[in-house]
N, C-alpha and C positions, 0 to 999 in steps of 0.2 A: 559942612559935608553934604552933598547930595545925600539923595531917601534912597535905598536898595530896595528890590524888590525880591523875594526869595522865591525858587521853583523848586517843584521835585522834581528828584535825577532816576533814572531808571534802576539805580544802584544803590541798593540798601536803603532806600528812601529817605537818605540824607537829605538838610534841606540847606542848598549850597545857594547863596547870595549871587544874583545875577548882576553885574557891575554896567554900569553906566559905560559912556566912552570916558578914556581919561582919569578913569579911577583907577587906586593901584589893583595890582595882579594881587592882594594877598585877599581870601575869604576865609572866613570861620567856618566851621564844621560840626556842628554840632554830633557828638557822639551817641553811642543809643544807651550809653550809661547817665547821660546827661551833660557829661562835661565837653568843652569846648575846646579847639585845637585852633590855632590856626596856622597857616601851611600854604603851598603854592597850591591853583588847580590844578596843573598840570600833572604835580605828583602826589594830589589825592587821590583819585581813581586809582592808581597803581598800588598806595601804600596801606589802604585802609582794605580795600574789597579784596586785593590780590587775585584780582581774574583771570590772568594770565597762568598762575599758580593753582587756580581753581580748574579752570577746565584742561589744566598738565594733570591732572588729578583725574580729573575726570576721564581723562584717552587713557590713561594706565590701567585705570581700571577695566572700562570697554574690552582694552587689548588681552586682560586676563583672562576677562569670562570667557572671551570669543575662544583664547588658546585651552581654556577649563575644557570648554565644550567639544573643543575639535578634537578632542584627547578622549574624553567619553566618547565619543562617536565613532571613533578608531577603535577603542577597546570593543566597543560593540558589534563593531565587525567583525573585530579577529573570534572574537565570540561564536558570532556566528557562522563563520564559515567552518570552526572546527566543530559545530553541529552538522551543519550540513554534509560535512567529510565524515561523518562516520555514515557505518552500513544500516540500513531500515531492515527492518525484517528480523525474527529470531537470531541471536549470533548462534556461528558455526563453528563447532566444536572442534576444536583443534587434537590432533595427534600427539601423542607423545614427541618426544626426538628420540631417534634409533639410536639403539647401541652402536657405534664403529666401531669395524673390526677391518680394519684400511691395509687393504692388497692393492696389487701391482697388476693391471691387464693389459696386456697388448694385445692387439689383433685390426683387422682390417676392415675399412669402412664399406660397406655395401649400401644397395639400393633396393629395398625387399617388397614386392608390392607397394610400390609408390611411397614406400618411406625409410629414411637414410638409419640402420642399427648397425652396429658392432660386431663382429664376427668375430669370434675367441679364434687365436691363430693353433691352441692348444685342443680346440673342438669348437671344428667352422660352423657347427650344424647349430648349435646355441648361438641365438642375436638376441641381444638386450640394446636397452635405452638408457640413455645418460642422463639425470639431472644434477643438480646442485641444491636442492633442496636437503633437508632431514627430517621434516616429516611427512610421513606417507601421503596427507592429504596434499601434497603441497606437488608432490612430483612432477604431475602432467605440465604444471605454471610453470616450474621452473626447468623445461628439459634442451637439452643444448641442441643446439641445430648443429647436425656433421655433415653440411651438405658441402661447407668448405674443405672435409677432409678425407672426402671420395675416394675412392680407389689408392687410400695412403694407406700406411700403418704406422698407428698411433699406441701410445701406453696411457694412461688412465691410473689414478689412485682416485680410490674411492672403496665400497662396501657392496658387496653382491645382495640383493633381497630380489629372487622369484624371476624376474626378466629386468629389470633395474641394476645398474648401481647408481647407489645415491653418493651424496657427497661429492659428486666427481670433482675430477681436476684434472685436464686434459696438461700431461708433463712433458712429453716426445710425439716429437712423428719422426719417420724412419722414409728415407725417401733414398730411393738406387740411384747409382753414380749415374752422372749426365740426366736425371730426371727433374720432372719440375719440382722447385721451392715454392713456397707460400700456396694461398688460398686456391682451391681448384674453381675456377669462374665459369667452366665448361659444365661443370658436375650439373644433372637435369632438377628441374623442380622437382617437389615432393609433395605428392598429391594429396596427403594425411601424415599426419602427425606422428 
């Protein structure tokens, strides 16, 4: 038999016999228990170290942490932005909601000093404002524009308080035979609210 010469492999520092030309394909392997195998080279690398299987291991894991982290990083956001969506400054004290007490009004839409109110058809001289709100602080934010319903007559359920009603719910408009339908497009801007 020819003399082998043995080298280390990059891989578990096995010491895998380097074969002359012409010697067979089989080498031993020396285990790190100490004992001996012997086996093709071709499928020591694969069957002993499993590197293929090692660094399949190794991307699953990568791929976790990466998707771990992108998930906290998300949560963090949403976090944050429903900090940042609240209001700074002392909070502001909200109103009760009103009692209903839900009546029927009709009357006609006018244009009173540069802003569009309601005229009781029962007493033209009283103009009130519409919201949809129910509490008192809430009215002026929530009040309906009648600029669409101009020179119409309309009915209303809602709740009378002072110059308001609140709650509204615009239910009819009342429009003369041959006159126009839908939204009045001509009706003039309103100068205030």
């Amino acid at each position: 038999m020819r003399s082998r010469r043995f080298r280390s492999t990059k891989l578990d520092r096995h010491l895998v016999p380097q074969a002359d030309a012409g010697s067979i394909d089989l080498a031993p392997i020396i285990l790190s228990a100490g004992h001996s195998l012997t086996t093709r080279r071709a499928f020591a690398h694969n069957q002993l170290t499993r590197a293929k299987a090692l660094n399949r291991q190794r991307s699953v894991k990568s791929i976790a942490i990466m998707l771990s982290a992108s998930l906290f990083a998300l949560s963090g956001c949403a976090l944050g932005k429903k900090m940042l969506e609240q209001p700074s400054g002392p909070p502001q004290e909200q109103s009760a909601k009103l009692e209903r007490k839900t009546e029927v009004f009709t009357g006609k839409v006018v244009l009173v000093d540069g802003a569009y109110r309601l005229s009781l058809l029962k007493d033209p001289d009283t103009l009130l404002r519409l919201t949809r709100a129910r509490r008192e602080t809430e009215f002026a934010q929530q009040q309906i524009n009648l600029r669409k319903y101009y020179e119409k007559t309309i009915s209303v359920n809602g709740t009378l308080q002072d110059d308001w009603i609140f709650g509204a719910d615009i239910v009819g408009q009342w429009t003369p035979p041959g006159g126009a339908t839908g939204p009045n497009m001509n009706a003039p801007k309103q100068t205030r609210p």
